[in-house]
C-alpha positions in Angstrom: 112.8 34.5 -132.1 109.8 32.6 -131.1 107.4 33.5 -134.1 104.5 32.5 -132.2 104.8 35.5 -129.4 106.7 38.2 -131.8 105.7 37.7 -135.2 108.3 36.3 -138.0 111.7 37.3 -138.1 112.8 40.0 -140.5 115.8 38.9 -142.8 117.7 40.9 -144.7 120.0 40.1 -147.3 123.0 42.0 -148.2 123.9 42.7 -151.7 126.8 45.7 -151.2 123.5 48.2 -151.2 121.8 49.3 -148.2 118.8 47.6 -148.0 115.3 49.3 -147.5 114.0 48.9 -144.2 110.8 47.2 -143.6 107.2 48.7 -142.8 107.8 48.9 -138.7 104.9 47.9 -137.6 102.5 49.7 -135.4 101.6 48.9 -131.7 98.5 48.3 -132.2 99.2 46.0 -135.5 101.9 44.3 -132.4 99.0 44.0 -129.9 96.4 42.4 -132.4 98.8 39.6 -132.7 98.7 38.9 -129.3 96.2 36.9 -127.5 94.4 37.3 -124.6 96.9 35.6 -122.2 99.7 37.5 -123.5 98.1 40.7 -123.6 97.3 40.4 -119.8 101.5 39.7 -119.2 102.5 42.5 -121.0 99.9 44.6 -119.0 101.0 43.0 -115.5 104.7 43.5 -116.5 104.1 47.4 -117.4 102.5 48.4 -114.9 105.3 46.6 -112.2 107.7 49.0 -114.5 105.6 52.1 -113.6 105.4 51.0 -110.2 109.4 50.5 -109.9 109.9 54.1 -111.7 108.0 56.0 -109.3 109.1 53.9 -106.3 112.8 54.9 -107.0 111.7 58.4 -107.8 110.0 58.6 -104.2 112.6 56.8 -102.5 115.2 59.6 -104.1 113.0 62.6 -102.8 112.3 60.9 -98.8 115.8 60.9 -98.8 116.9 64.1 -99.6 114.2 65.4 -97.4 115.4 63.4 -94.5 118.8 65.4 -95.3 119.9 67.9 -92.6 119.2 71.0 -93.9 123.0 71.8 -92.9 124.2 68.8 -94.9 122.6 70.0 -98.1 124.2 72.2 -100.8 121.8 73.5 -103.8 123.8 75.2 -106.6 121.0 76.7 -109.1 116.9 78.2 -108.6 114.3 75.9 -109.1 112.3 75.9 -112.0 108.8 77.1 -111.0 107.0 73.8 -111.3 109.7 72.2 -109.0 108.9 71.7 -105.3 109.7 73.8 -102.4 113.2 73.6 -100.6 111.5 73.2 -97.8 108.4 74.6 -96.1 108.1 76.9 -92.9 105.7 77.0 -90.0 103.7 80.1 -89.7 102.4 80.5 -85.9 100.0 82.9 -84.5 98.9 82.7 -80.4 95.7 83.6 -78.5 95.5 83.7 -74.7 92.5 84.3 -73.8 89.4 84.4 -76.8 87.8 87.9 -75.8 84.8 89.0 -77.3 86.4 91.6 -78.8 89.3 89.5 -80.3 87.1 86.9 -81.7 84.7 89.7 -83.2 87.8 90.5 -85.6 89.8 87.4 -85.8 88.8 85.8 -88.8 89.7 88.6 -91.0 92.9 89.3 -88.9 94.0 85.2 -89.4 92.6 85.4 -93.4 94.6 88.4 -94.4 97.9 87.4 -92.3 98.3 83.7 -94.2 97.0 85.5 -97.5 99.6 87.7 -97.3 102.4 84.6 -96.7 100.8 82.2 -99.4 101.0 85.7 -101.8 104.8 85.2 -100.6 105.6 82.1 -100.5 106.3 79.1 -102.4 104.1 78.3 -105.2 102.2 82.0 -105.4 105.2 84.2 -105.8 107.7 83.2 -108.4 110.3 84.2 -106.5 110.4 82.2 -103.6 111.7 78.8 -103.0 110.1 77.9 -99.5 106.6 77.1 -99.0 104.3 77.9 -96.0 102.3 75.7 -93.8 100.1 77.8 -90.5 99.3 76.7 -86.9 97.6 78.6 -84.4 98.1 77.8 -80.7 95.0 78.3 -78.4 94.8 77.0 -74.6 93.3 74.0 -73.7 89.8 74.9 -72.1 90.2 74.6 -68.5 87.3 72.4 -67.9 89.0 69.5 -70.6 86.0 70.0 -73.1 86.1 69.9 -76.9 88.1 73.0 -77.9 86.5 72.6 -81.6 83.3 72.9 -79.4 83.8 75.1 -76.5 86.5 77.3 -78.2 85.5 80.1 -80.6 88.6 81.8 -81.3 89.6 77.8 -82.6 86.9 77.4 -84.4 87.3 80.8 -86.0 90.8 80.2 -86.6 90.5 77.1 -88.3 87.9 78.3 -90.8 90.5 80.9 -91.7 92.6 78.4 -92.8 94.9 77.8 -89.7 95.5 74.4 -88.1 94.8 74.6 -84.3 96.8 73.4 -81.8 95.5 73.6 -78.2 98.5 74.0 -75.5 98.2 73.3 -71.9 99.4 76.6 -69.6 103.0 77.3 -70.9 103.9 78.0 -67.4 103.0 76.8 -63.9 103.7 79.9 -61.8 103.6 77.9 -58.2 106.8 75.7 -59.6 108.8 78.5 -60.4 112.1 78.9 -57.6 112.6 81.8 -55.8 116.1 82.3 -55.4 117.0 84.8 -52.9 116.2 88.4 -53.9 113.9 86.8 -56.5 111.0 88.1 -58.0 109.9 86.5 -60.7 107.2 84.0 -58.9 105.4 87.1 -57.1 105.6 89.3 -60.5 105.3 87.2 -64.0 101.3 86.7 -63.8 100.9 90.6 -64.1 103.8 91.1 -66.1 103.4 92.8 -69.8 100.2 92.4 -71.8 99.3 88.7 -70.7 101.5 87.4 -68.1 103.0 84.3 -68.3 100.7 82.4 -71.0 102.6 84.9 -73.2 105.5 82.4 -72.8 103.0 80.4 -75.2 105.0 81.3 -78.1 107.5 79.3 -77.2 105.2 76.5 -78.6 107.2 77.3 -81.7 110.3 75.6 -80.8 108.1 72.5 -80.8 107.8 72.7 -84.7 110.0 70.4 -85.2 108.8 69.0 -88.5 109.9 72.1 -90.2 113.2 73.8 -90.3 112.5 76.9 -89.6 109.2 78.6 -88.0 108.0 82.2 -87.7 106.1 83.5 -85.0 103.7 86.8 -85.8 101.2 88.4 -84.2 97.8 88.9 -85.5 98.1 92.4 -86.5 101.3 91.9 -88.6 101.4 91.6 -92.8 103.9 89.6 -94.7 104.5 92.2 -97.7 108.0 90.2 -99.3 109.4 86.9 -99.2 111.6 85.6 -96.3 113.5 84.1 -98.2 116.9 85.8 -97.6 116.2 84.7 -93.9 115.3 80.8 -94.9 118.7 80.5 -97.0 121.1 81.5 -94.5 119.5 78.3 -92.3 119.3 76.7 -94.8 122.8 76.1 -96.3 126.0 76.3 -95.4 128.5 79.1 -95.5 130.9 77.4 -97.1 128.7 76.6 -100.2 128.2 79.5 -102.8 124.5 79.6 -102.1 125.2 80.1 -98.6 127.8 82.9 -99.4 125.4 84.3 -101.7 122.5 84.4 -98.7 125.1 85.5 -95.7 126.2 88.3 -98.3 122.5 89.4 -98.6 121.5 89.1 -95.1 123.9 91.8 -94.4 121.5 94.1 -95.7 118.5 93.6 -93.6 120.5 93.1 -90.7 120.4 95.2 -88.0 123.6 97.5 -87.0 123.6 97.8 -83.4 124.0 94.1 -84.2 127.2 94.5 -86.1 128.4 96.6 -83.8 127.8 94.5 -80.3 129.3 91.3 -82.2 132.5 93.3 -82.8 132.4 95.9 -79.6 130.0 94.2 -77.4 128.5 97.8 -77.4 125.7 98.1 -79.9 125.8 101.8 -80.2 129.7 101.6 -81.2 130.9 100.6 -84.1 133.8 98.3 -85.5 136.4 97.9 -87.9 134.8 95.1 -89.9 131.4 95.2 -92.3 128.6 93.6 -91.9 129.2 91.1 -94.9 132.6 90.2 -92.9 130.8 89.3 -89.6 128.1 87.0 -91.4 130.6 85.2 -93.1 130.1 82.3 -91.7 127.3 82.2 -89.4 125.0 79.7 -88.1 121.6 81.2 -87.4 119.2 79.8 -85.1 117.0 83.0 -85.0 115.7 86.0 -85.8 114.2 89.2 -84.3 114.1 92.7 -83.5 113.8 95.3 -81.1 112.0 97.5 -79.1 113.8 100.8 -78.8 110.8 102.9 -77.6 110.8 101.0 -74.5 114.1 102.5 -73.5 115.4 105.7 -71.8 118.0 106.4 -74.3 121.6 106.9 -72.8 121.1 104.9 -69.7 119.5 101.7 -71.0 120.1 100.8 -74.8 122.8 98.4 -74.1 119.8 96.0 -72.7 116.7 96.4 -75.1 114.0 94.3 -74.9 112.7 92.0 -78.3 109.8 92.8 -80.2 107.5 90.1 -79.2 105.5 90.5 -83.1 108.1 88.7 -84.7 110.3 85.2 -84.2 112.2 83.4 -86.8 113.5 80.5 -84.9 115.0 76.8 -85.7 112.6 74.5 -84.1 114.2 72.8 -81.5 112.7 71.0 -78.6 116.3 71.5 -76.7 115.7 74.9 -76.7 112.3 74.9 -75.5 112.9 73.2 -72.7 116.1 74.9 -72.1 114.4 78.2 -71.7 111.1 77.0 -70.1 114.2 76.0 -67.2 115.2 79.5 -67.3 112.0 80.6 -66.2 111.8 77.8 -63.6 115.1 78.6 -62.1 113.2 81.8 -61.1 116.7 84.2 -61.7 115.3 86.6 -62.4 115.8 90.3 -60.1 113.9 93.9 -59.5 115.9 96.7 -60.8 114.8 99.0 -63.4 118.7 100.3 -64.3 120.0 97.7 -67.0 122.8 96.7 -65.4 122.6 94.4 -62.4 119.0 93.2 -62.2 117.1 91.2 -64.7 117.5 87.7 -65.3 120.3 86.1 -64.0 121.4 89.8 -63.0 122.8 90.4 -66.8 120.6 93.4 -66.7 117.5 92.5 -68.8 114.9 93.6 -66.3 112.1 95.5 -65.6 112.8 98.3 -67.5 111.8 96.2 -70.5 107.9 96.0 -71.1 107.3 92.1 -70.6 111.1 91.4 -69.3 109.9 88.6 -66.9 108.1 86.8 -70.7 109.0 86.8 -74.6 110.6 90.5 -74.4 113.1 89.9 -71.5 113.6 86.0 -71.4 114.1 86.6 -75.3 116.7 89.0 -75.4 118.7 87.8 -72.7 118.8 84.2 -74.7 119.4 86.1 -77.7 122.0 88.4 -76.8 123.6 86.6 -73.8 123.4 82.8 -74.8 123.3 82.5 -78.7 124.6 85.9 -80.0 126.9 83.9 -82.4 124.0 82.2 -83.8 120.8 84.8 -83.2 120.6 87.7 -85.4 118.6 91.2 -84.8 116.9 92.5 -88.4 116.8 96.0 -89.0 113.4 96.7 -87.8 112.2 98.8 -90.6 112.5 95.8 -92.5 111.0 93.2 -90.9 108.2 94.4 -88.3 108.2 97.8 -89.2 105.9 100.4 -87.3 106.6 103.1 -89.0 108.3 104.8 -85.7 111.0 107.7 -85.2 114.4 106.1 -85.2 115.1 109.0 -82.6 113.9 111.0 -78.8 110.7 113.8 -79.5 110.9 116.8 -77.8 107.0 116.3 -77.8 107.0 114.6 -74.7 108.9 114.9 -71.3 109.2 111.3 -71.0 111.3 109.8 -73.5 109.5 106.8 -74.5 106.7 109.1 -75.6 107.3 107.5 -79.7 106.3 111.3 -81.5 107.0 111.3 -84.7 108.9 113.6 -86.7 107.0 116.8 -87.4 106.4 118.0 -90.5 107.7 121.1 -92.3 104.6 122.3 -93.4 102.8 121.6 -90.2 105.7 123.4 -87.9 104.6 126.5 -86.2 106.9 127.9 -83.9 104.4 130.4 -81.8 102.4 127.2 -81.0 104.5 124.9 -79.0 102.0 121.8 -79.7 103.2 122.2 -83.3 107.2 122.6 -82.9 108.6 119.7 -81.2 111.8 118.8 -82.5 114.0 115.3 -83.0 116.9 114.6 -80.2 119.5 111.7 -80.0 118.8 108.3 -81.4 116.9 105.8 -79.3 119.5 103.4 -80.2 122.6 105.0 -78.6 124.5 105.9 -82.0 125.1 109.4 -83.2 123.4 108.5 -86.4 120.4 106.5 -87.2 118.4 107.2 -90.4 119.3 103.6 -91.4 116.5 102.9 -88.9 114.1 105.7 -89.3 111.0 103.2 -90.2 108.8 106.2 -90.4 110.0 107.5 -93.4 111.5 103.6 -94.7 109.9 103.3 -98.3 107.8 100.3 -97.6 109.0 98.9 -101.3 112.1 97.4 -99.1 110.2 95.9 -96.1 109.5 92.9 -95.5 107.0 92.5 -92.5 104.9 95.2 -90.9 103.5 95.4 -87.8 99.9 97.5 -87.2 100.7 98.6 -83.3 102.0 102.8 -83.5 99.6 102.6 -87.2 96.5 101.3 -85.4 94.2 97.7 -87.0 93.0 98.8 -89.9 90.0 97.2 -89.6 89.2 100.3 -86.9 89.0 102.4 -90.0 90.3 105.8 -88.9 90.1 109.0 -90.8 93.5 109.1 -93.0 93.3 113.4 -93.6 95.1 114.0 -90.2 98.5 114.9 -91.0 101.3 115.9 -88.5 104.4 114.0 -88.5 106.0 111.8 -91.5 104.3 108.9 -89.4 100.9 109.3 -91.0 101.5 108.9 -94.7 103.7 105.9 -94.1 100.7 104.0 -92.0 98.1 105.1 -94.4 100.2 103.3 -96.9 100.9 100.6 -94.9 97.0 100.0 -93.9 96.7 100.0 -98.2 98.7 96.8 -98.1 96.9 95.2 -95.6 93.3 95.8 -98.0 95.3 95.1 -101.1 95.7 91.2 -99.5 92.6 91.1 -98.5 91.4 92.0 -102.2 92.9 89.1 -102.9 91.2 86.6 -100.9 88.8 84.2 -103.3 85.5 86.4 -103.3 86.7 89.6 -101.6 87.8 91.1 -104.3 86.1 93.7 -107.3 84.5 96.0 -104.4 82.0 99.0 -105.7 83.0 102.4 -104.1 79.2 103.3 -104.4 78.6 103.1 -100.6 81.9 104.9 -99.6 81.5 108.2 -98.3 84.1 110.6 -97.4 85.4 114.0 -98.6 86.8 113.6 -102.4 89.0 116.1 -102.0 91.1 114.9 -99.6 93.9 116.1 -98.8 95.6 112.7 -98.6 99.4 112.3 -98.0 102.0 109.9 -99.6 105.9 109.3 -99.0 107.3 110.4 -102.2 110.9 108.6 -103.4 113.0 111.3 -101.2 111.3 110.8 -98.2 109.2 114.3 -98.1 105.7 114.4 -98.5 103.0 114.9 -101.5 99.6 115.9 -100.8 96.9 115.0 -103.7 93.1 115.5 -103.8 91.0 112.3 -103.3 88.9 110.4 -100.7 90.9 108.4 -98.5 88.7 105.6 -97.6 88.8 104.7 -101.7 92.7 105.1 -101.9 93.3 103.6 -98.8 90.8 101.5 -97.5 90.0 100.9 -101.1 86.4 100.3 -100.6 85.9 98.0 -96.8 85.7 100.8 -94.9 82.1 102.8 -95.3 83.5 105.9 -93.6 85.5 106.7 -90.3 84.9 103.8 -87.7 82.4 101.7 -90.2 84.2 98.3 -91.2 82.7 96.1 -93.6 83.8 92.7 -92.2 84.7 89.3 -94.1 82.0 87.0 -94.1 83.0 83.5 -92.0 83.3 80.5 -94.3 86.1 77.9 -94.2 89.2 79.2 -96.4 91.4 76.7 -98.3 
């Protein structure tokens, strides 16, 4: 040893005994030996050590993430401080930025991604996947500044959303018209916003993350996705994705089951739902809308429910269904057999069949059935509707709930409607009656039969089990906003309101309770005055 740059050499000599180790000296005894020169090597050569450590470590994690998510196997959960598996896109579309809209966007867009971050990746302990949120707005016509000349993006970008502006989905004057056509004449009128509905699509072209999920604005993430994220994410033929394709049979939908075995989703087949997932690839997600169907004559062709996607990105498949739309196959008929697009019978019976609803279902159940899956829909974008036909109503769309024992009164014929065959085709359907679904089990609900709660409506009426589930259901939505930095510990001292109620709650069996109390404290827990009087967020820019 050179004992001008380490010191003198130790020597020990052995006399049969061990020998008592010397005083180890400290570091900074080492360091004070050193001079100035070699304390400046020692420093360069450490920190080229730290540098190489972390490098390696970095290089390790860019190329796991670079890993096909269908090439990756995971065997046990993350600790908590551990990263994400991966992270999904949360979308939301506008298109067109109403007064009206923009007057309650902000606190629509703040408590939809407070509800995902509360269920996602790191907030909920639970969860493995993290969350990352775009909004898609239209380009302003003119070519100006969207940040400028937009308000619903600069809205939606204070609320935490990155904005990203989308020329027309669709140019309606390119579409083909095919003989017997009639797509090109009838898609600007068709459903709630004609073809820039077909904006959604703008999901596909997420292709940074592995999986994105389309919602509307008036929908509320109450559980992780989870179950949903693993199935895409690994393979069947590891034992986490047995594990998640064993799971997903409970959330999955069973006309589903049924049309993968029969090709009849209101018939059954001899193998369970487990056994048909077994080994599935998904590629999507949705549900569907059976109040837009004439049971018995139209259930085998039901349109999607355009609040909810869960789709792979893939810019394959967006082009490959903005072609279908170009092809112009589409064809009048309102009988769900011949018409529709490319005559496979989802047509204009469906609300929005020539956009998302038909286009959707037709991909879905036609094209990828193998790899698209439909959720039971009291699960995930549940509306708290009547898995059955009313009695109510002559037409049989009419969505009447199910009345209430209490409430029926059979000299009165408003009050003694009854419940008929099940919207979905099957003899039996209470595995889909979302009206009386204890909303412990769901996953995402959607605020369209319940009504925004930001509009605040008296919660005493009580008829059907309808009411006491979308009272509950409008208490989640101010629960997450309670949670939102500086919305929360609200004073009840300016709610008015009758104390004694009665209010109504879904008890365990399904029946109904009725307790004293006012209902804009239990339910709108403080943020709405009284009937009609909302007391908005205030606009700042959200983390």
């Amino acid at each position: 040893l050179d004992p001008n740059r380490f010191g003198q050499p130790v020597i020990v000599i052995s006399s049969g005994m061990a020998p008592h180790p010397p005083p180890r000296p400290s570091l900074r005894s080492f360091l004070e030996r050193l001079d100035a020169s070699q304390r400046r090597i020692l420093l360069v050569a450490s920190f080229f050590v730290v540098v190489s450590v972390l490098r390696l470590r970095w290089d390790w994690d860019r190329r796991l993430l670079a890993t096909p998510a269908t090439a990756r196997e995971y065997s046990s959960p993350r600790s908590a401080a551990a990263p994400p598996l991966a992270t999904a896109a949360y979308a939301v579309s506008i298109t067109s930025c109403t007064p009206k809209l923009a007057a309650r966007l902000f606190d629509a867009a703040a408590v939809l991604r407070r509800s995902v971050q509360l269920n996602s990746w790191p907030l909920h302990p639970e969860s493995r996947y993290g969350a990352k949120f775009y909004a898609f707005t239209l380009k302003p016509p003119d070519r100006s500044d969207p940040s400028v000349s937009d308000r619903c993006y600069r809205v939606l970008a204070s609320a935490g959303w990155e904005v990203i502006p989308q020329d027309p989905p669709l140019f309606p004057d390119l579409i083909k018209e095919p003989e017997g056509s009639v797509l090109k004449m009838g898609i600007g009128g068709d459903g709630c916003c004609g073809h820039m509905e077909l904006i959604k699509l703008a999901t596909y072209k997420l292709t940074d993350h592995e999986f994105a999920v389309h919602l509307d604005l008036d929908t509320l993430v109450v559980h992780p996705l989870d179950e949903l994220y693993d199935v895409m994410y690994f393979k069947s033929d590891t034992d986490e994705g047995r594990s998640a394709r064993e799971k997903l049979a409970d959330v999955v939908a069973p006309t589903y089951v049924n049309r993968r075995q029969t090709g009849n989703p209101s018939k059954s087949g001899d193998k369970t739902a487990k056994e048909v997932l077994a080994n599935i690839t998904v590629d999507g997600y949705f549900t569907k809308d059976y109040n837009m169907i004439i049971p018995g004559r139209q259930e085998q062709r039901v349109g999607v429910q355009g609040g909810f996607l869960a789709v792979r990105p893939s810019m394959d498949t967006y082009f490959h269904l903005v072609s279908l739309v170009y092809s112009g196959e589409f064809y009048g008929g309102f009988d769900a057999r011949t018409g529709g697009w490319f005559k496979s019978g989802y047509g204009k019976h469906i609300w929005g069949s020539m956009t998302i609803q038909g286009l959707m279902a037709y991909h879905f159940d036609i094209e990828q059935l193998e790899n698209s899956v439909e959720l039971n829909r009291c699960r995930y974008n549940n509306i708290a509707d009547n898995a059955r036909v009313s009695s109510f109503a002559r037409n049989p769309k009419f969505p009447r709930c199910t009345l209430l024992p209490f409430v029926r009164n059979a000299s009165n014929p408003r009050y003694n409607f009854n419940d008929k065959q099940c919207r979905d085709g099957r003899d039996k359907c209470d595995d889909t009656d979302c009206q009386r679904f204890p909303l412990k089990k769901a996953r995402i609900l959607h605020y369209t039969y319940c009504k925004s709660p930001w509009k605040c409506n008296s919660c005493e009426y009580l008829e059907t089990y309808k009411e006491p589930t979308c009272y509950e259901m409008v208490r989640e939505w101010f629960r997450a906003r309670g949670t939102i930095p500086g919305e929360g510990n609200r004073t009840l001292d300016r709610v008015k309101g009758n104390e004694k109620g009665p209010l109504s709650f879904i008890r365990e069996d399904g029946e109904v309770e009725l307790r004293e109390g006012n209902c804009f404290k239990e339910f709108y827990l403080g943020y709405c005055m009284e009937e009609g009087k909302y007391d908005p967020m205030k606009h700042r820019k959200l983390s």
